[in-house]
C-alpha positions as CSV (number, residue, x, y, z in Angstrom):
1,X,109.7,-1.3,143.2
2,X,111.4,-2.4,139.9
3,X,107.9,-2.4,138.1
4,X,107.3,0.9,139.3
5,X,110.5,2.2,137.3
6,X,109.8,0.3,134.2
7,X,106.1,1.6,134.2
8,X,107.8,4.8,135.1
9,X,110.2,4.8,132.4
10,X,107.7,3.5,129.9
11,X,105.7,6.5,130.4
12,X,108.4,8.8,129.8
13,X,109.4,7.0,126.2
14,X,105.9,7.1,125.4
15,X,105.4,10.6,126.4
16,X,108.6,11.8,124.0
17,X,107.5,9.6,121.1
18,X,104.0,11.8,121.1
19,X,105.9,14.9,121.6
20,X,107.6,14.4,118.5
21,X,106.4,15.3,114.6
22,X,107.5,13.9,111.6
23,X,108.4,16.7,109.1
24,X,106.7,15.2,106.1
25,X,105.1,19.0,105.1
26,X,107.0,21.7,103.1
27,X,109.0,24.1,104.8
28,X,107.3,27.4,104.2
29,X,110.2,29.1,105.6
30,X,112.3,27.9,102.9
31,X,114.9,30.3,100.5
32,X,114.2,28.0,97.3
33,X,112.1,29.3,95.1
34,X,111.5,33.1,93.3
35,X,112.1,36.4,95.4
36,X,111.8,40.1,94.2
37,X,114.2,42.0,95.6
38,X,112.5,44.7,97.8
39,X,115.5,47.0,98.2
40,X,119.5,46.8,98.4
41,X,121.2,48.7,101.3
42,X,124.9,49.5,100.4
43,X,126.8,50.5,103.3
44,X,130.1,52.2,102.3
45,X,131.6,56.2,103.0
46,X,127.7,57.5,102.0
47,X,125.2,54.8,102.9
48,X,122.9,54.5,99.5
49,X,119.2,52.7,99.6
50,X,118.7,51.2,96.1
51,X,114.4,50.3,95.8
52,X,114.1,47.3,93.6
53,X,112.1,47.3,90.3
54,X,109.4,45.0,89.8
55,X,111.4,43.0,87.4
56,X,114.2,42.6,89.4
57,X,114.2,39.0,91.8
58,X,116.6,36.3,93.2
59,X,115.2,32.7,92.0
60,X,116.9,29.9,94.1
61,X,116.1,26.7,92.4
62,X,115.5,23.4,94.4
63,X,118.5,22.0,92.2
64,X,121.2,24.7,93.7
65,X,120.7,27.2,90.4
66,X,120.2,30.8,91.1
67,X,119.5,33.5,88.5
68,X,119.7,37.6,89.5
69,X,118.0,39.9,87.5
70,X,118.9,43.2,89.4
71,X,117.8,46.4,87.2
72,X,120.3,46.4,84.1
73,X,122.0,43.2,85.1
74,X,121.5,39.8,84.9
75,X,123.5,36.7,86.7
76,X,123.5,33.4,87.0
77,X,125.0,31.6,89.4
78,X,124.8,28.0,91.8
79,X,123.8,28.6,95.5
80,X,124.4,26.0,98.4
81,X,122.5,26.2,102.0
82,X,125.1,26.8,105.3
83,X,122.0,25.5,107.5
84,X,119.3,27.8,107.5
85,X,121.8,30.4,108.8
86,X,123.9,31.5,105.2
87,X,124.0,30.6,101.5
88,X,127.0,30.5,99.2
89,X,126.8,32.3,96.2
90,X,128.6,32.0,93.1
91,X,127.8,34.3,90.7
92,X,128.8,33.7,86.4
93,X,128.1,37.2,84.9
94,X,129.0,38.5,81.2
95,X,131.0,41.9,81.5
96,X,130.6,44.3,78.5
97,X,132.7,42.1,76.1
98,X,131.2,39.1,75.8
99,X,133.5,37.9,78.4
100,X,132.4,35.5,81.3
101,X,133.5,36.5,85.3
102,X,132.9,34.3,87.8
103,X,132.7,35.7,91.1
104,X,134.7,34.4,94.1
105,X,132.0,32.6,96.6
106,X,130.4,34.6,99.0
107,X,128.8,33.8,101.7
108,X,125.4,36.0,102.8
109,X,123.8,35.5,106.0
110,X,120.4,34.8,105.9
111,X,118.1,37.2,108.4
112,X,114.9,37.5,109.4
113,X,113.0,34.7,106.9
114,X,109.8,33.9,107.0
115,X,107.5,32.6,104.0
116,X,107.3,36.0,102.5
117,X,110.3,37.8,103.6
118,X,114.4,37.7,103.6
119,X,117.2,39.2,103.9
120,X,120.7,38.3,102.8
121,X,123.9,40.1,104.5
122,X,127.3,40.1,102.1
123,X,130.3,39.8,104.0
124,X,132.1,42.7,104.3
125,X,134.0,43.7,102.1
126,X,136.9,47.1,101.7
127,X,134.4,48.6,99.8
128,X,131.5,48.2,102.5
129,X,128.8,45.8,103.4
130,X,125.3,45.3,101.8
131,X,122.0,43.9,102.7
132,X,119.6,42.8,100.5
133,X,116.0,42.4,101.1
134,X,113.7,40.1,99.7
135,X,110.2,39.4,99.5
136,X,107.3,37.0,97.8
């Protein structure tokens, strides 16, 4: 009877250990890496839709760096991952005189991402809430 269980429980380790996968491949489902910004949805008093320019693109870099190039403006920033569920974004921008603003962190959600598609939710803020979709 005692051999029974140990065959019995042998099975059962064996059976896990097959079940399992080493994660040696890329995640294809990953934020890193260059995004262009498909549209920005500002909800506030009059809910706006703002369709991105083909110039304009979020590009997380594997080493935490993020640059924004959003019509007119450009930002750099540093990002860090929350999971797969939000980033933190910190945003250094250059105002009209030269001088340098660095925005207090936010944390977006992250919805919805696949290899080719993303979309980040800001918190909200008194102004409103925005949502920002991304694509490959």
């Amino acid at each position: 009877m005692k051999n029974k269980y140990s065959i019995l429980i042998a099975a059962c380790f064996l059976f896990c250990l097959s079940a399992c996968k080493k994660g040696g491949s890329a995640n294809p489902s990953s934020i890193t890496g260059k995004w262009n910004i498909d549209k920005t949805v500002y909800n506030r008093a009059v809910d706006t839709t703002i369709t991105g320019l083909t110039t304009d693109y979020y590009d997380f870099g594997a080493n935490g760096a993020l640059t924004i190039q959003d019509h007119q403006d450009y930002m750099t920033g540093i990002y860090s991952l929350n999971g797969v569920k939000s980033v933190g974004i910190n945003i250094y921008t250059v105002d009209g005189h030269g001088m340098g603003v660095i925005t207090p962190p936010a944390v977006f959600t992250i919805s919805n991402l696949t290899s080719n598609s993303v979309m980040l939710t800001s918190p909200p803020y008194p102004s409103g809430q925005y949502f920002v979709y991304l694509k490959r």
